[in-house]
Backbone as CSV, one residue per row, in Angstrom:
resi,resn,N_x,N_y,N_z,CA_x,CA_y,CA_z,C_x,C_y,C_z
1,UNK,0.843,-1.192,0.000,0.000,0.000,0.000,0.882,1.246,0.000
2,UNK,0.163,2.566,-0.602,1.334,3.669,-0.740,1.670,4.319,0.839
3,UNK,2.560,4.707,0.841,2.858,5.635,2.399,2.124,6.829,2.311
4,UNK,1.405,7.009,2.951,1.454,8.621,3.433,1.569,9.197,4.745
5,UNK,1.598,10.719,4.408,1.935,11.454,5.472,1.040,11.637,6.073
6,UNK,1.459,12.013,7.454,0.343,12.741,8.270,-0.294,14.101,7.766
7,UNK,-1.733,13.596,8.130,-2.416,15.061,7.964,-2.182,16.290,8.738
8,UNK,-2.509,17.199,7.303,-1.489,18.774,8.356,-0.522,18.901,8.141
9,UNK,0.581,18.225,7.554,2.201,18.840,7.174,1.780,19.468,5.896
10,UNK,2.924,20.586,6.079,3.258,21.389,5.175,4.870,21.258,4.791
11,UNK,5.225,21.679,3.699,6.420,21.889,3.717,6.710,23.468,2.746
12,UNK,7.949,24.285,3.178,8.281,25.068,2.406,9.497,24.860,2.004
13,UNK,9.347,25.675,0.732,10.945,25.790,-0.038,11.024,26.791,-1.305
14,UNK,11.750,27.572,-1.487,12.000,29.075,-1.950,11.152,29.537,-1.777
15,UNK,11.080,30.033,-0.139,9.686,30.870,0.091,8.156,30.371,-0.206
16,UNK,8.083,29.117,-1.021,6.489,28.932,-1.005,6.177,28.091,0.444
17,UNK,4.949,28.009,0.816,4.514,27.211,1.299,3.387,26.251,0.476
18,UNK,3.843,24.636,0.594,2.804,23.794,0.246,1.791,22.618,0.988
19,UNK,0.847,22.184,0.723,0.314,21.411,1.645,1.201,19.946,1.109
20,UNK,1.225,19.014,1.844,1.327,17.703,1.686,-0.082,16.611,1.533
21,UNK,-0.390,16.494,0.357,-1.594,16.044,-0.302,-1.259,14.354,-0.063
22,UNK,-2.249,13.646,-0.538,-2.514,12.309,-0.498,-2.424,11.396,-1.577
23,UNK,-2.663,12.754,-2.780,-3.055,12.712,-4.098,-2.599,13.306,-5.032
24,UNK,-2.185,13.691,-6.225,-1.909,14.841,-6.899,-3.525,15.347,-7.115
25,UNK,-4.429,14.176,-7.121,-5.574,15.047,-7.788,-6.503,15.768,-6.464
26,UNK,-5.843,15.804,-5.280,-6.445,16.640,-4.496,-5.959,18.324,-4.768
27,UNK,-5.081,18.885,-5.122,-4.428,20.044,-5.808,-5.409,20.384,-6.618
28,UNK,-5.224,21.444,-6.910,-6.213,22.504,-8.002,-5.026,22.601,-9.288
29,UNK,-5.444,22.427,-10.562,-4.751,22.427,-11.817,-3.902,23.668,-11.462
30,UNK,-2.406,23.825,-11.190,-1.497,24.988,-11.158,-1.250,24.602,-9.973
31,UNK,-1.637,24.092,-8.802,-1.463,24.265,-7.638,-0.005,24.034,-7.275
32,UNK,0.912,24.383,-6.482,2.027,23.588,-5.398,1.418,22.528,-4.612
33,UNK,2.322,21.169,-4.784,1.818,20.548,-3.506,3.091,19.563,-3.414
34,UNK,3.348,18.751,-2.339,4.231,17.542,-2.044,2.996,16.265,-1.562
35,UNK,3.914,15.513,-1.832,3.041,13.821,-1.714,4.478,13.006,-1.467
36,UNK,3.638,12.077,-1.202,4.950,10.459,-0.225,4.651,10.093,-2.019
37,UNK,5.889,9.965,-2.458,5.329,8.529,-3.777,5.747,7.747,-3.387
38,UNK,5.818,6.742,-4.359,5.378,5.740,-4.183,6.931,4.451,-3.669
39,UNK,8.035,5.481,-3.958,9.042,4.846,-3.134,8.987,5.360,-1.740
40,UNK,8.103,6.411,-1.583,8.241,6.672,-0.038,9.082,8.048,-0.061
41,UNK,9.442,8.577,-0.600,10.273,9.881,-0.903,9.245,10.931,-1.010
42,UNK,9.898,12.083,-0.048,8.573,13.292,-0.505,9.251,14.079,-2.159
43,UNK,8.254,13.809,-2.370,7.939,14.950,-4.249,7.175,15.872,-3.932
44,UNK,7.811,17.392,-4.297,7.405,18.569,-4.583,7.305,18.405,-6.287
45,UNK,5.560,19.210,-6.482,5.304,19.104,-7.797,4.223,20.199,-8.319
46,UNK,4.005,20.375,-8.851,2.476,21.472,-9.543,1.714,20.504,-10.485
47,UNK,0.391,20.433,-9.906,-0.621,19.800,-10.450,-0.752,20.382,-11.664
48,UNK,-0.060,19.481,-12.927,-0.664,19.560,-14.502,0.774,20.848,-14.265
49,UNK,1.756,20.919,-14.056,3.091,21.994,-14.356,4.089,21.266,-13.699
50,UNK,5.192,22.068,-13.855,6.257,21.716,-13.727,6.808,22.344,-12.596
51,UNK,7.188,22.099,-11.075,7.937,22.699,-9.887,9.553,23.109,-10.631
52,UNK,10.091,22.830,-11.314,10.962,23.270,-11.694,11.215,24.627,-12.433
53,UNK,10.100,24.990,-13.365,9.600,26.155,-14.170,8.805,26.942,-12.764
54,UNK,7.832,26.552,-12.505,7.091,27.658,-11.754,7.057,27.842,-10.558
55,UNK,8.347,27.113,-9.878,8.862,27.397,-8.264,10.511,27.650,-8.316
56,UNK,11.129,27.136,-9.332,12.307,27.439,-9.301,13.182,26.319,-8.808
57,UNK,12.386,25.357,-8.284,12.945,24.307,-7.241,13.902,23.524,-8.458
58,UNK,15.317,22.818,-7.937,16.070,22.153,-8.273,16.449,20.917,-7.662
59,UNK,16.812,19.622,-8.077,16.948,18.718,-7.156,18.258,19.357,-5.925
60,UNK,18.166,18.921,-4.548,19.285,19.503,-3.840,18.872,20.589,-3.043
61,UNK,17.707,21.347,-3.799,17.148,22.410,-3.042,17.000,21.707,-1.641
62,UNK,16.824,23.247,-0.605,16.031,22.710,0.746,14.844,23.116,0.821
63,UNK,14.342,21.776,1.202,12.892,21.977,1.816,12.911,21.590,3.617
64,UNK,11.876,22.714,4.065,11.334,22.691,5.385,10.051,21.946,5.563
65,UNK,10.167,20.814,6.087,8.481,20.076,6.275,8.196,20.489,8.155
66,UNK,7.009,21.022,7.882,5.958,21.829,8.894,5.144,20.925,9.232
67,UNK,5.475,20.756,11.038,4.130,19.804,11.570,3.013,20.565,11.216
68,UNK,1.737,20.542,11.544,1.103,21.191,11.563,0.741,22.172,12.403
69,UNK,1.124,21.959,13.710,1.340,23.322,14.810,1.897,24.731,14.396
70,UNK,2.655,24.231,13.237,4.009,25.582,12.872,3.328,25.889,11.288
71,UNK,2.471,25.263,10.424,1.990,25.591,9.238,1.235,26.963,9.042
């Protein structure tokens, strides 16, 4: 079965903040979001775009993952 995260994390990175979804198709078409795939690794991505074009993000970048107390 796939991993997921707990509900309520966020994570940021170059200044955005994103939710940590379950799904890609919980995101709105354009949206930011991160998800567990399916090796278990968090992916930052834009529903139907590219996180690379429209966040700037690069592999190596840092990301901050936010319990939900601190989101």
């Amino acid at each position: 079965s796939p991993t997921r995260a707990p509900e309520g994390l966020w994570v940021e990175a170059k200044g955005r903040r994103m939710r940590v979804l379950g799904a890609y198709s919980e995101a709105a078409k354009g949206e930011p979001l991160a998800i567990v795939g399916s090796m278990g690794l968090l992916e930052i991505a834009v529903r139907e775009g590219s996180a690379r074009e429209e966040l700037g993000l690069l592999p190596g970048d840092e990301v901050t993952v936010l319990s939900p107390d601190r989101s």
